[in-house]
Residue frames relative to the residue before (quaternion, step in Angstrom):
aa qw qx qy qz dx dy dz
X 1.0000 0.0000 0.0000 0.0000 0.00 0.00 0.00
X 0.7296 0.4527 -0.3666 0.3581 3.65 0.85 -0.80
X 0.7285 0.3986 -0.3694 0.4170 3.19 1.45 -0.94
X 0.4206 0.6442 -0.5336 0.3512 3.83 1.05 0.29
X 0.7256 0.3628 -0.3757 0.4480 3.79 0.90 -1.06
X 0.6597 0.6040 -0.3800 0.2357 3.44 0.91 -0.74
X 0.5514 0.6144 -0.3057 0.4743 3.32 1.90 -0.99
X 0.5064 0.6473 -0.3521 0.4480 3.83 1.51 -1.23
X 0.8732 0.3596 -0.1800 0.2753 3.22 0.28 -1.42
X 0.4541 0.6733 -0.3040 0.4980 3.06 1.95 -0.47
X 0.6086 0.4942 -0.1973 0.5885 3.82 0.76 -1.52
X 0.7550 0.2621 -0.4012 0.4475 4.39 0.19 -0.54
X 0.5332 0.5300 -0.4276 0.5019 3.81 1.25 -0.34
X 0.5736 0.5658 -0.2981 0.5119 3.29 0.21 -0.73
X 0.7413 0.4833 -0.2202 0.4103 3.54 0.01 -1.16
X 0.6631 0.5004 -0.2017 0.5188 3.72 1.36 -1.48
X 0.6410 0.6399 -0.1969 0.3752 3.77 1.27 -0.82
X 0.5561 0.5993 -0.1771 0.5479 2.87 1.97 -1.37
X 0.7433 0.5316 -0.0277 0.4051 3.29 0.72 -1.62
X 0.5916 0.6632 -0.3172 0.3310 3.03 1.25 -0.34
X 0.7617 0.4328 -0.1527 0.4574 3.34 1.11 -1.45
X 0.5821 0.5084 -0.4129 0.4819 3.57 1.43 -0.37
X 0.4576 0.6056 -0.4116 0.5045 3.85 1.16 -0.72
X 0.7483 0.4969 -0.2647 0.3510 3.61 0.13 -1.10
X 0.8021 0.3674 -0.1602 0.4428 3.17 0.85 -1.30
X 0.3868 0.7397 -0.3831 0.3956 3.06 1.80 0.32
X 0.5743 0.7024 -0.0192 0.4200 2.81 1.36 -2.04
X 0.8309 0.0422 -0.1247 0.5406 3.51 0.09 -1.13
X 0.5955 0.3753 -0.6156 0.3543 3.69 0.63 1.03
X 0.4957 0.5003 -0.4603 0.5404 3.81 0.97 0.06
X 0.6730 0.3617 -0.4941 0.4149 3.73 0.00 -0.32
X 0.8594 0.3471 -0.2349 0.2927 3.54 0.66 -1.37
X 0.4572 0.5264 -0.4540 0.5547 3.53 1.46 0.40
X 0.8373 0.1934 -0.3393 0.3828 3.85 0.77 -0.09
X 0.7744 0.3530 -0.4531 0.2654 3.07 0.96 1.35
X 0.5453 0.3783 -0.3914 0.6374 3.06 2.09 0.50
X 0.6849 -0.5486 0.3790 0.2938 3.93 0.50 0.39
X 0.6714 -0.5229 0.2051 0.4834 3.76 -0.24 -1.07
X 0.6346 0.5124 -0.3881 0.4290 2.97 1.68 -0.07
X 0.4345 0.7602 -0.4659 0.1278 3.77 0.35 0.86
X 0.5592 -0.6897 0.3647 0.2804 3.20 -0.79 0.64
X 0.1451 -0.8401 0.5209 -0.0432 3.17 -0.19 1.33
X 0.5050 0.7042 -0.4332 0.2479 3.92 1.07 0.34
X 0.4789 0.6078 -0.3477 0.5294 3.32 0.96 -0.66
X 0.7604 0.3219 -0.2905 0.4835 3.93 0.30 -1.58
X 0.5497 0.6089 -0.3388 0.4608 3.84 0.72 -0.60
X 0.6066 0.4074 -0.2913 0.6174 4.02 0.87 -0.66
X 0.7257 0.2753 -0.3490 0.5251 3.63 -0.37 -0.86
X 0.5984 0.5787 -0.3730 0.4098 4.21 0.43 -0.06
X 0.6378 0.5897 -0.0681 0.4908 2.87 1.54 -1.35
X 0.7018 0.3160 -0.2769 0.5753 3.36 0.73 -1.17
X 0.5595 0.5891 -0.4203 0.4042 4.20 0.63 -0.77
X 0.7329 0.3859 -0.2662 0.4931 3.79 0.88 -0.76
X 0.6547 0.4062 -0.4261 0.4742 3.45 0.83 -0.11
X 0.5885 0.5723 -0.3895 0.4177 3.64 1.10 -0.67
X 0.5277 0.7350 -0.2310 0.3577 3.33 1.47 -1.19
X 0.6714 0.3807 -0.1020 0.6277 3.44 0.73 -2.04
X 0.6495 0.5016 -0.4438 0.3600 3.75 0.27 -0.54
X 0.5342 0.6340 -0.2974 0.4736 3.75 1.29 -1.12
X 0.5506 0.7895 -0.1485 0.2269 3.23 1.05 -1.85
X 0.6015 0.5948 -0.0782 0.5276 2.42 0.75 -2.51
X 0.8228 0.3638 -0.1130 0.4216 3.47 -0.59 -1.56
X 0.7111 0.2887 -0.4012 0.5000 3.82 0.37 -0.27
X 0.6982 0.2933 -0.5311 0.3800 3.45 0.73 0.12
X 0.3918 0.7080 -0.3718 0.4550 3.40 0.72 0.06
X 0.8612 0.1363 -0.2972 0.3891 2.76 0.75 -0.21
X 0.2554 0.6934 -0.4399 0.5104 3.31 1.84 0.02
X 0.7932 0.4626 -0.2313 0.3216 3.65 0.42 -0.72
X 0.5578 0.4330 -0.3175 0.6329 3.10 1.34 -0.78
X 0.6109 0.4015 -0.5133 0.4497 4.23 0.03 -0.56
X 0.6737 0.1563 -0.3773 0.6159 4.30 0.30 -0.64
X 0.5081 0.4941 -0.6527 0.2677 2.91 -0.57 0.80
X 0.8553 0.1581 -0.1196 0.4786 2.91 1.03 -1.35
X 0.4296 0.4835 -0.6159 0.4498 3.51 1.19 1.11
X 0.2885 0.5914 -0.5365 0.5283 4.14 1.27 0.22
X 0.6679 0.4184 -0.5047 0.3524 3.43 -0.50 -1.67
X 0.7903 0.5729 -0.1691 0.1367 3.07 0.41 -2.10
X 0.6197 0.5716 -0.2770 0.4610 3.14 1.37 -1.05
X 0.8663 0.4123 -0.1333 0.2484 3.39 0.81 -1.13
X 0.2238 0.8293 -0.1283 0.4958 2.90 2.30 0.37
């Protein structure tokens, strides 16, 4: 049961982390298409989007990594 909520809560964090950077880039292309039109410059917001999603998947990477290595070694443990 604990490791069901912990996996829950892991999987809705996750989910908010994911969601986070597409929210944003929602955000500042609706603001800046309704107040500079279509010709704004959208490079500056497109880097910092850019670098958040690699920072994002890089986190990713490594928290599941390690999610794997703990069942791994609650496996070891179980079968011991």
């Amino acid at each position: 049961m604990v490791t069901a909520v912990r996996r829950l809560k892991a999987a809705l964090l996750w989910s908010l982390i994911l969601f986070l950077p597409m929210l944003l880039a929602f955000t500042i292309l609706f603001f800046s298409f309704h107040r500079y039109g279509v010709g704004a410059d959208y490079r500056k917001w497109l880097y910092i989007l850019l670098v958040l999603l690699i920072l994002t998947a890089s986190l990713d990477k490594r928290c599941r990594k390690n999610a794997a290595q703990r069942e791994e070694a609650s496996n070891v443990q179980t079968n011991a």
